[in-house]
Biopython code that builds the backbone (N, CA, C, O; Angstrom):
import numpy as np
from Bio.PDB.StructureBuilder import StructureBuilder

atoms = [
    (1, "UNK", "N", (125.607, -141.210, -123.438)),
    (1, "UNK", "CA", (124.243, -141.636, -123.206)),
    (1, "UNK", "C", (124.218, -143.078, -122.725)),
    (1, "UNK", "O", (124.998, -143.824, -123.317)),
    (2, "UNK", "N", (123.306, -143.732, -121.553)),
    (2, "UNK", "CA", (123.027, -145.037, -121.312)),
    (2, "UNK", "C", (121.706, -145.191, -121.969)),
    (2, "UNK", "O", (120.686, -144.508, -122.064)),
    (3, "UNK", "N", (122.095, -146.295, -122.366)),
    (3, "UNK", "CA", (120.378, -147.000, -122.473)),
    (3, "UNK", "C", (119.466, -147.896, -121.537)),
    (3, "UNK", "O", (119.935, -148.774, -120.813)),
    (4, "UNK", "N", (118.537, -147.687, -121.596)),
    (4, "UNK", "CA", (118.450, -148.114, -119.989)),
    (4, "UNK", "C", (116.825, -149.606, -120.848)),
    (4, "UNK", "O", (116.143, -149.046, -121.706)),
    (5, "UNK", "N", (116.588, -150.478, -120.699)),
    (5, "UNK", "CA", (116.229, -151.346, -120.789)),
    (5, "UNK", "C", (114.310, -150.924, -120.438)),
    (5, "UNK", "O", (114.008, -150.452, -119.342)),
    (6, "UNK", "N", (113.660, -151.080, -121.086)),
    (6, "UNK", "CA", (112.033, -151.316, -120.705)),
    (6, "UNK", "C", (111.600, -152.794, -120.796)),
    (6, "UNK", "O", (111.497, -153.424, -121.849)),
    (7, "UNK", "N", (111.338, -153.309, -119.443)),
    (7, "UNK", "CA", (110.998, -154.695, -119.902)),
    (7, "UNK", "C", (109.234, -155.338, -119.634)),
    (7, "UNK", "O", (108.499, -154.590, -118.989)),
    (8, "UNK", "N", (108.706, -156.540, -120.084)),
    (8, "UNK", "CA", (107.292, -156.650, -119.935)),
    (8, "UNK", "C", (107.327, -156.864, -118.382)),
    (8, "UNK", "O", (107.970, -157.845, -118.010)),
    (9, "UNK", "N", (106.749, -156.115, -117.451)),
    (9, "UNK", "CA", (106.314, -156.364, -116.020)),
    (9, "UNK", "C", (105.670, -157.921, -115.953)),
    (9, "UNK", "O", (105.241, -158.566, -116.910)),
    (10, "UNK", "N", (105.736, -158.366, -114.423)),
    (10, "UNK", "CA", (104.501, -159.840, -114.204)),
    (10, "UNK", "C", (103.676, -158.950, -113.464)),
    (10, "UNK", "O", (103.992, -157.964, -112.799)),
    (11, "UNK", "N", (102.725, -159.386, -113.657)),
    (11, "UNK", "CA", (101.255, -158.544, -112.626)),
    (11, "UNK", "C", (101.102, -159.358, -111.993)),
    (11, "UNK", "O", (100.996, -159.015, -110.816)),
    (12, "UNK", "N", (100.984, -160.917, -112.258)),
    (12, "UNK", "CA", (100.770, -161.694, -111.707)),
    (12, "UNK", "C", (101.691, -163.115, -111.119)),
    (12, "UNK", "O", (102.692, -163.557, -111.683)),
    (13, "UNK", "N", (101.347, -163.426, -110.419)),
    (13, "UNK", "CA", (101.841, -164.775, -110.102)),
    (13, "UNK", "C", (102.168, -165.394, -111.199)),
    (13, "UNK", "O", (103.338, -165.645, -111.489)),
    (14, "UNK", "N", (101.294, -165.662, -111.827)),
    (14, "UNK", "CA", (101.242, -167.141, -112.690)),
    (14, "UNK", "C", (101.197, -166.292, -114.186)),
    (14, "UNK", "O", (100.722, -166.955, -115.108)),
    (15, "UNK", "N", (101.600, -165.025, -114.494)),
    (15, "UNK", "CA", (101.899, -164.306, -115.308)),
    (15, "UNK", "C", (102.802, -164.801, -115.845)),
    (15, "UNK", "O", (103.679, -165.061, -115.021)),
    (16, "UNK", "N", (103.341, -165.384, -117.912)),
    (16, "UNK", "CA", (103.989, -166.101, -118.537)),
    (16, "UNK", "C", (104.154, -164.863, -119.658)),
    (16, "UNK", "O", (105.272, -164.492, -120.015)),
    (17, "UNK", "N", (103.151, -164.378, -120.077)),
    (17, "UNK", "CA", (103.276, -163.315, -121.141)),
    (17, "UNK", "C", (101.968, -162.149, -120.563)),
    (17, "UNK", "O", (101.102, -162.230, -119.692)),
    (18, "UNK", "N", (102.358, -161.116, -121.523)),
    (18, "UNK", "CA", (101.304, -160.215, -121.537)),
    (18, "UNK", "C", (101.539, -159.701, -123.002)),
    (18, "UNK", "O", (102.557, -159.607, -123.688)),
    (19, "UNK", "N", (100.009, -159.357, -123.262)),
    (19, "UNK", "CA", (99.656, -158.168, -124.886)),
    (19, "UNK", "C", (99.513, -156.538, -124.486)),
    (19, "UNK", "O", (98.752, -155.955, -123.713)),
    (20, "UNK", "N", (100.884, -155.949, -125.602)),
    (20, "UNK", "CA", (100.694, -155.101, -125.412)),
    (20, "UNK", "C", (99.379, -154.101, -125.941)),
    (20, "UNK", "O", (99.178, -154.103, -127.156)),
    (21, "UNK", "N", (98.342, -153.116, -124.942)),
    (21, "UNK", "CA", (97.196, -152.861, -125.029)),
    (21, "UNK", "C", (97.190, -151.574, -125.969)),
    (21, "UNK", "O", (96.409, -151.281, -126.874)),
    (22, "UNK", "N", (98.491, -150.781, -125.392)),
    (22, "UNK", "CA", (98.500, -149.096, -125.953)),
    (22, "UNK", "C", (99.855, -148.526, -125.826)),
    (22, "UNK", "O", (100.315, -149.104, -124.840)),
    (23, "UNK", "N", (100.740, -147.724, -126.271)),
    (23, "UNK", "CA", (102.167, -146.876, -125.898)),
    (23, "UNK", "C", (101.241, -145.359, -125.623)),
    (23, "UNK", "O", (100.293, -144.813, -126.188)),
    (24, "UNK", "N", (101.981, -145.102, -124.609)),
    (24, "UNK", "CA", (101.513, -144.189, -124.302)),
    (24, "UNK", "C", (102.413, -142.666, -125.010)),
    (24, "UNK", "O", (102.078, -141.491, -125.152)),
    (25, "UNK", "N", (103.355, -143.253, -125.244)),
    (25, "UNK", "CA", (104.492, -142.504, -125.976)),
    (25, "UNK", "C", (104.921, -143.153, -127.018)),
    (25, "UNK", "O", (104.745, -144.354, -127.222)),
    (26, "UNK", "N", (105.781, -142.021, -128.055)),
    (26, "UNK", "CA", (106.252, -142.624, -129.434)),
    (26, "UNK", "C", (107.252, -142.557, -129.103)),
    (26, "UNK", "O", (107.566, -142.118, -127.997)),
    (27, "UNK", "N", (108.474, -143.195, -130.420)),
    (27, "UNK", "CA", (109.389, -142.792, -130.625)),
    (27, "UNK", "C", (110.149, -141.414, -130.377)),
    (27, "UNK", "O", (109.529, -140.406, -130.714)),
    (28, "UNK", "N", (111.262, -141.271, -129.895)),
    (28, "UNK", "CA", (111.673, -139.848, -129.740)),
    (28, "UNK", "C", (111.108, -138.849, -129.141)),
    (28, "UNK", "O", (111.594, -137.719, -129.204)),
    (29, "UNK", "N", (109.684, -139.200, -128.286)),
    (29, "UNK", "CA", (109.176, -138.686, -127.212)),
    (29, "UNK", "C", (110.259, -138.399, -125.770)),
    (29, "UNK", "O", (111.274, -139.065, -125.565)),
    (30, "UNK", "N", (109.812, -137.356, -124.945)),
    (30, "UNK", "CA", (110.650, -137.267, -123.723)),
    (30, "UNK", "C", (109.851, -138.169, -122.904)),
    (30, "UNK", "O", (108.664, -138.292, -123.205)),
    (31, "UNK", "N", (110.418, -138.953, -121.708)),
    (31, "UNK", "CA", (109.757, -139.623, -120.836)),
    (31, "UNK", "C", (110.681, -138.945, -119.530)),
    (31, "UNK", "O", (111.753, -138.340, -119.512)),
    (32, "UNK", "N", (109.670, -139.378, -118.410)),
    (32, "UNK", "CA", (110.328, -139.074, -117.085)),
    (32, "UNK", "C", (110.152, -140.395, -115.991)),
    (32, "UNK", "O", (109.069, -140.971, -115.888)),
    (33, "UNK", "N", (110.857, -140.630, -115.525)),
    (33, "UNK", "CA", (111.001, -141.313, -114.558)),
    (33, "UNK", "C", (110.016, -141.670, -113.385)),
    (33, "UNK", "O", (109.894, -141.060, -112.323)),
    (34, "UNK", "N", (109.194, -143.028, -113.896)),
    (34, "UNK", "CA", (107.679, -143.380, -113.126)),
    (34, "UNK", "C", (106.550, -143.332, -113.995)),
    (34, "UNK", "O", (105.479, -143.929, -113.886)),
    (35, "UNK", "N", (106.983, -142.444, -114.979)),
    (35, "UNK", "CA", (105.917, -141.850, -116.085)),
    (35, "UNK", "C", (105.568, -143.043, -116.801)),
    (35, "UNK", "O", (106.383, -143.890, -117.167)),
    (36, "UNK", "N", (103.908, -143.092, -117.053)),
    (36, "UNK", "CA", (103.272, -144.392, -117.318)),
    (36, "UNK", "C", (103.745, -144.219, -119.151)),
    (36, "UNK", "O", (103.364, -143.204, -119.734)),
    (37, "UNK", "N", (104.491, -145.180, -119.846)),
    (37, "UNK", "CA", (104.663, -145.187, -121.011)),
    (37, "UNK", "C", (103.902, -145.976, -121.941)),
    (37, "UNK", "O", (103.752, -145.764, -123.144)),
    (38, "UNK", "N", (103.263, -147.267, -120.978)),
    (38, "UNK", "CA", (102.645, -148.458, -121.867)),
    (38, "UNK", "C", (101.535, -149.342, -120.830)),
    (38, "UNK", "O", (101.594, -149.637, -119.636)),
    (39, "UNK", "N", (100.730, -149.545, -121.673)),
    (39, "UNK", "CA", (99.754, -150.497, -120.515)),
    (39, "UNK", "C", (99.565, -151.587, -121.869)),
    (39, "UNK", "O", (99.343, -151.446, -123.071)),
    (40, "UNK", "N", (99.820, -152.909, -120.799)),
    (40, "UNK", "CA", (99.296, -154.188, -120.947)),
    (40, "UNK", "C", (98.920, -155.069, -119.692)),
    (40, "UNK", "O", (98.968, -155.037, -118.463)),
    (41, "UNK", "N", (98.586, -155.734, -120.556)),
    (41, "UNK", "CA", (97.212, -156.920, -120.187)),
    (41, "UNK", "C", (98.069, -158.389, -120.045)),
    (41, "UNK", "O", (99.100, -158.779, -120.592)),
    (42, "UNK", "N", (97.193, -158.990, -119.093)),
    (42, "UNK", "CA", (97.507, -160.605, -119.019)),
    (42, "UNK", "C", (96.169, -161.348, -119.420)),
    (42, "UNK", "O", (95.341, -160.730, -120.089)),
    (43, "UNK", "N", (95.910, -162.760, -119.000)),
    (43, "UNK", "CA", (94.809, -163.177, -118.754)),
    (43, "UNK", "C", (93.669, -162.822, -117.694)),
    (43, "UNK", "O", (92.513, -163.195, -117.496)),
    (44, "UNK", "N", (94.528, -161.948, -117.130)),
    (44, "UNK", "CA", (93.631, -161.833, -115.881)),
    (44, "UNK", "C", (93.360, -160.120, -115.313)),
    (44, "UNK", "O", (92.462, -159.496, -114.749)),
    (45, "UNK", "N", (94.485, -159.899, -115.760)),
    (45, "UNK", "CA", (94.846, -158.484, -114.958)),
    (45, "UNK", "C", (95.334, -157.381, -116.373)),
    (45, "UNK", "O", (95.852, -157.583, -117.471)),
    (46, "UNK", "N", (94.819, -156.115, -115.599)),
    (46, "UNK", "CA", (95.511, -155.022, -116.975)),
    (46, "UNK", "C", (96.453, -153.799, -115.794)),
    (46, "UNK", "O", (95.933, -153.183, -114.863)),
    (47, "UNK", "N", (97.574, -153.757, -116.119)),
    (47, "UNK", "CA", (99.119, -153.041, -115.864)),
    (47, "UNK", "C", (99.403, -151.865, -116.511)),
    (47, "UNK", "O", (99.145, -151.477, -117.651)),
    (48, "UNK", "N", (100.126, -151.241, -115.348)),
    (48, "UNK", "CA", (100.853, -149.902, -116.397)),
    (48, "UNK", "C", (102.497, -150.269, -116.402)),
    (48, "UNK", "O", (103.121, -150.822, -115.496)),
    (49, "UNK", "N", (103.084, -149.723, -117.892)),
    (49, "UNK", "CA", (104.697, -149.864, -117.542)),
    (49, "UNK", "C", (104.628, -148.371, -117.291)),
    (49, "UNK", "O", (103.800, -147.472, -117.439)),
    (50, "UNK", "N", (106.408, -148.566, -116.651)),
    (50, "UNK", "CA", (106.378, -147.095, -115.884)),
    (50, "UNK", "C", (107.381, -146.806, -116.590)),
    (50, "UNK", "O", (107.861, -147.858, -117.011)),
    (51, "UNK", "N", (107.981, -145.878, -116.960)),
    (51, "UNK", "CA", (109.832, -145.237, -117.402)),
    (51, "UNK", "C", (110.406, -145.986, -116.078)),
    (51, "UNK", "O", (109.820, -145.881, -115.001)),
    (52, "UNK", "N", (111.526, -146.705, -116.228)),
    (52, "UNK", "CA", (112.346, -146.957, -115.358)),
    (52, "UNK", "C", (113.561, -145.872, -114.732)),
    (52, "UNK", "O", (114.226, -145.954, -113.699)),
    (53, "UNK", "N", (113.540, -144.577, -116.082)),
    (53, "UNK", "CA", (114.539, -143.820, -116.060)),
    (53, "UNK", "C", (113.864, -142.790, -116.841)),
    (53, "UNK", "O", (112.886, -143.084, -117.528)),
    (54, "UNK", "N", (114.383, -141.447, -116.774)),
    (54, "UNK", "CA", (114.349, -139.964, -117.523)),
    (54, "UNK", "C", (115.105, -140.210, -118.238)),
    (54, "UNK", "O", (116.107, -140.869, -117.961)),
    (55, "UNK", "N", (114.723, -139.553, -119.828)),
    (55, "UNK", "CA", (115.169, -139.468, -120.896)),
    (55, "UNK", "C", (115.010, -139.343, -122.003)),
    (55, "UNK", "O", (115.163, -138.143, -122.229)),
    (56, "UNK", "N", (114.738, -139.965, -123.087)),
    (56, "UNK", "CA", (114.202, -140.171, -124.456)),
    (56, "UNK", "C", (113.912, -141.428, -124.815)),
    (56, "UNK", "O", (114.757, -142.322, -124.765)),
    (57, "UNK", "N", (112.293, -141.670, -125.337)),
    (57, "UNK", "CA", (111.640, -143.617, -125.377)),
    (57, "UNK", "C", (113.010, -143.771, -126.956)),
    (57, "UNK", "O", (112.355, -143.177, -127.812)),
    (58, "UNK", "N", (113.961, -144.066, -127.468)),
    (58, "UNK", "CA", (114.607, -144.510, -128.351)),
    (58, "UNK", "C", (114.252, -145.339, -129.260)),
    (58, "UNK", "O", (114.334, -145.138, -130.472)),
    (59, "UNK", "N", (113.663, -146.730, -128.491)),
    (59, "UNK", "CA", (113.129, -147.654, -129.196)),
    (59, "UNK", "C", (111.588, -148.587, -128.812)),
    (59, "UNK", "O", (111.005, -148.908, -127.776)),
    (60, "UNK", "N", (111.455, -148.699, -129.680)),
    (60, "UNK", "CA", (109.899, -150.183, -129.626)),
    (60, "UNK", "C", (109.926, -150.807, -130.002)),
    (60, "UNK", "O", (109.626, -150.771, -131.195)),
    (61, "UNK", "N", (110.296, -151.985, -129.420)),
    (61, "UNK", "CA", (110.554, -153.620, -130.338)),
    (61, "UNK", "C", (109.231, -154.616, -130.607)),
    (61, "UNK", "O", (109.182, -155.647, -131.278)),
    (62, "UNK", "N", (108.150, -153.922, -129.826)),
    (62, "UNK", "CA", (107.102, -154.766, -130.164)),
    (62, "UNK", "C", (105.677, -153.630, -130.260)),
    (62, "UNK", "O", (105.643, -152.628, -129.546)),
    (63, "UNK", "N", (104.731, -153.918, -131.088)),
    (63, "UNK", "CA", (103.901, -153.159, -131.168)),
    (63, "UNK", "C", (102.621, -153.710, -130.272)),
    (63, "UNK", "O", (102.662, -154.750, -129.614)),
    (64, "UNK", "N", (101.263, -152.662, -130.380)),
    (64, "UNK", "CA", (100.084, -152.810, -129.697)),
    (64, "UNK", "C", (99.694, -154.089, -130.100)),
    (64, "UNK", "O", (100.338, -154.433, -131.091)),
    (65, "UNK", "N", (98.946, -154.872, -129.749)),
    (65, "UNK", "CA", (98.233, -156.435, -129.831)),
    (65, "UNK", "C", (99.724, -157.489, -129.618)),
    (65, "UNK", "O", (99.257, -158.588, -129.319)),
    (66, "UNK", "N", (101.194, -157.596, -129.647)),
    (66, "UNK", "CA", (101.685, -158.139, -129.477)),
    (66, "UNK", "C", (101.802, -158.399, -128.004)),
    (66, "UNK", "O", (101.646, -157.708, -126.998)),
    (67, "UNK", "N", (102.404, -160.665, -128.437)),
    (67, "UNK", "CA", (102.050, -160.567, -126.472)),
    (67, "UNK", "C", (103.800, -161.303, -126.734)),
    (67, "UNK", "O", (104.436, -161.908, -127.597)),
    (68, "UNK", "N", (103.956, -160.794, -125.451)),
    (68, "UNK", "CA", (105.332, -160.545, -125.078)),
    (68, "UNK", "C", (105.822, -161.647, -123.724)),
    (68, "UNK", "O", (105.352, -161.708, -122.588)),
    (69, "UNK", "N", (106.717, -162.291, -124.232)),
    (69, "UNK", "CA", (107.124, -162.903, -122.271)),
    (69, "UNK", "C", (107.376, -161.970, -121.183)),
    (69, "UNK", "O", (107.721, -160.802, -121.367)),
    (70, "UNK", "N", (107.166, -162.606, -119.841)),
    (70, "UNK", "CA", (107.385, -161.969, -118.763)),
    (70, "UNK", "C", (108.989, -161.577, -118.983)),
    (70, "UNK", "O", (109.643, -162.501, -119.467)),
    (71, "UNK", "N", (109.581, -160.592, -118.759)),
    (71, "UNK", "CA", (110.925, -159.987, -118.596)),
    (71, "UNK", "C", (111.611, -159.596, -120.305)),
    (71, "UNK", "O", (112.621, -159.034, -120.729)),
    (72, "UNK", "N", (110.858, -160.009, -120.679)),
    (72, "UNK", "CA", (111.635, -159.334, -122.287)),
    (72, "UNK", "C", (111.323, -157.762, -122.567)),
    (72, "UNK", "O", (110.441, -157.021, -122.134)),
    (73, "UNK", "N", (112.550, -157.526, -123.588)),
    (73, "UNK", "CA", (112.426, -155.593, -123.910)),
    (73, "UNK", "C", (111.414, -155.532, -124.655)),
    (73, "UNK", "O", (111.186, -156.306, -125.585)),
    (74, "UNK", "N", (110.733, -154.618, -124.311)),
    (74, "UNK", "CA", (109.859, -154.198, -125.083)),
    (74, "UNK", "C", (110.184, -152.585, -125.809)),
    (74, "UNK", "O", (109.719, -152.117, -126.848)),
    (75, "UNK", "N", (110.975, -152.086, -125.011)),
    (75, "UNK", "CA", (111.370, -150.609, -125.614)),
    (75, "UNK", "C", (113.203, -150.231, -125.165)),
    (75, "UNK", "O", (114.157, -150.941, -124.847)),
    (76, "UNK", "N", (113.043, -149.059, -125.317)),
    (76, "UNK", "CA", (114.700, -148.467, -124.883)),
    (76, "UNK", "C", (114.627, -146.817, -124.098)),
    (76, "UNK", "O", (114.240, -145.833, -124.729)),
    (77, "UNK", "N", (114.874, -146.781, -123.285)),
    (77, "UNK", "CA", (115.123, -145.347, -123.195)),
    (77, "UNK", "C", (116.645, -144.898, -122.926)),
    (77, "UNK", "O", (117.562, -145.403, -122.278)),
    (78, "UNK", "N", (116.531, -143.846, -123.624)),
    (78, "UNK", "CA", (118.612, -143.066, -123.644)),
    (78, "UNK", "C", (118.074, -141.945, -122.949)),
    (78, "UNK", "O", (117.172, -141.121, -123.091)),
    (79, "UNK", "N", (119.428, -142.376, -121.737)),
    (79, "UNK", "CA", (119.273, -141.106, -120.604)),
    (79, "UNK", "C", (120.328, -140.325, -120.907)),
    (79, "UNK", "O", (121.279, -140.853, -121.484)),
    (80, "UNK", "N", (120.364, -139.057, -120.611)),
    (80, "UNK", "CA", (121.735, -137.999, -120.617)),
    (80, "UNK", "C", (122.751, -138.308, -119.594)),
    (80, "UNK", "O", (122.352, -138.556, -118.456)),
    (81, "UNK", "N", (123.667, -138.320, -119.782)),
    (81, "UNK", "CA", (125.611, -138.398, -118.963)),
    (81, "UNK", "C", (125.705, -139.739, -119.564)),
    (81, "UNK", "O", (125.373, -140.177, -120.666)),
    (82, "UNK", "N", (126.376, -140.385, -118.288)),
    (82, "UNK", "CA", (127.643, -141.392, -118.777)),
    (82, "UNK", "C", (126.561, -142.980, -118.592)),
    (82, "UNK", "O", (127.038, -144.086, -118.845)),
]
sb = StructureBuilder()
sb.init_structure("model")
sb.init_model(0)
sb.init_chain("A")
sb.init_seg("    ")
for serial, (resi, resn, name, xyz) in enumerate(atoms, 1):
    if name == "N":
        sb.init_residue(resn, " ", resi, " ")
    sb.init_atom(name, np.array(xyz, "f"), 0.0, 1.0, " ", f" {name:<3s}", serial, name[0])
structure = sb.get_structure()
């Protein structure tokens, strides 16, 4: 299995952090690849995260109302093979 990284998107330019709004998936849910998993918010603008990869959401390191820096994990997904 790889794990493949979910990180906070910038929506914006001048985007520093965002709060996460909702998961659209739990733990040990299947996800697919593009599939909207999480929406957050900036000061200005509201975002969808996408699955970066097919597989299984593994982990959530931060919950709903938490605000997060631009590029940090916010989750995990484990894909099948190598």
């Amino acid at each position: 299995m790889s794990k493949i990284n979910v990180i906070m998107p910038k929506l914006g330019m001048t985007m520093k952090k965002g709060t996460i709004v909702e998961w659209k998936k739990k733990v040990g849910e299947k996800v697919e690849k593009d599939e909207v998993i999480a929406i957050v918010e900036s000061e200005k603008l509201t975002g969808e995260v996408k699955a970066p990869a097919s597989g299984v959401l593994a982990e959530i390191f931060h919950d709903v109302g938490d605000e997060v820096p631009v590029g940090e994990v916010i989750g995990i997904i484990e894909t099948e093979g190598s």
